[in-house]
C-alpha positions, 0 to 999 in steps of 0.5 A, a space after each residue: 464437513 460443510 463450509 461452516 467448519 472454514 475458518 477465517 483470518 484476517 490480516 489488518 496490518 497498521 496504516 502506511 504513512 511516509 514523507 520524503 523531501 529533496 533537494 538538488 537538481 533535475 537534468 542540471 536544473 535545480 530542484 529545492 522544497 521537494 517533497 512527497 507524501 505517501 499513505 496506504 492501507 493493506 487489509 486481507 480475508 484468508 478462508 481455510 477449509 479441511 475437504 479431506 483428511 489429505 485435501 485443504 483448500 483456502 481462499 484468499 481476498 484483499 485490498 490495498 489503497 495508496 495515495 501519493 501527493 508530490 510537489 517540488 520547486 524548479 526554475 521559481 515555479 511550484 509544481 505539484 502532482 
């Protein structure tokens, strides 16, 4: 059997979206209008391939990409990162 006997696989699982707010303090500064943003996206290519009736052989490649945006308010000053 040749490569073109592999069977491929894809993963795509939906798109990661989360926000989160939070208020209180910080080392006994007070925090308000806290708040993060997360998304990310996870994709992945799983290739299968029967080398011998007792011998399978599989490759996986992926990719995952996050972004995270935070800003929060402490002592009046806006801090965003």
């Amino acid at each position: 059997m040749g490569l073109l006997a592999a069977s491929f696989r894809t993963m795509l699982p939906p798109v990661l979206r989360h926000q989160r707010r939070h208020s209180g303090d910080f080392s006994g500064t007070p925090v308000t209008g806290g708040k993060v943003k997360v998304s990310g996206f996870n994709s992945s290519l799983v290739a299968l391939h029967q080398a011998t009736p007792k011998l399978g052989l599989f490759a996986k490649a992926g990719l995952y990409a996050w972004e995270a945006k935070a800003s929060l308010v402490s002592a009046g000053i806006v801090v965003k990162f």
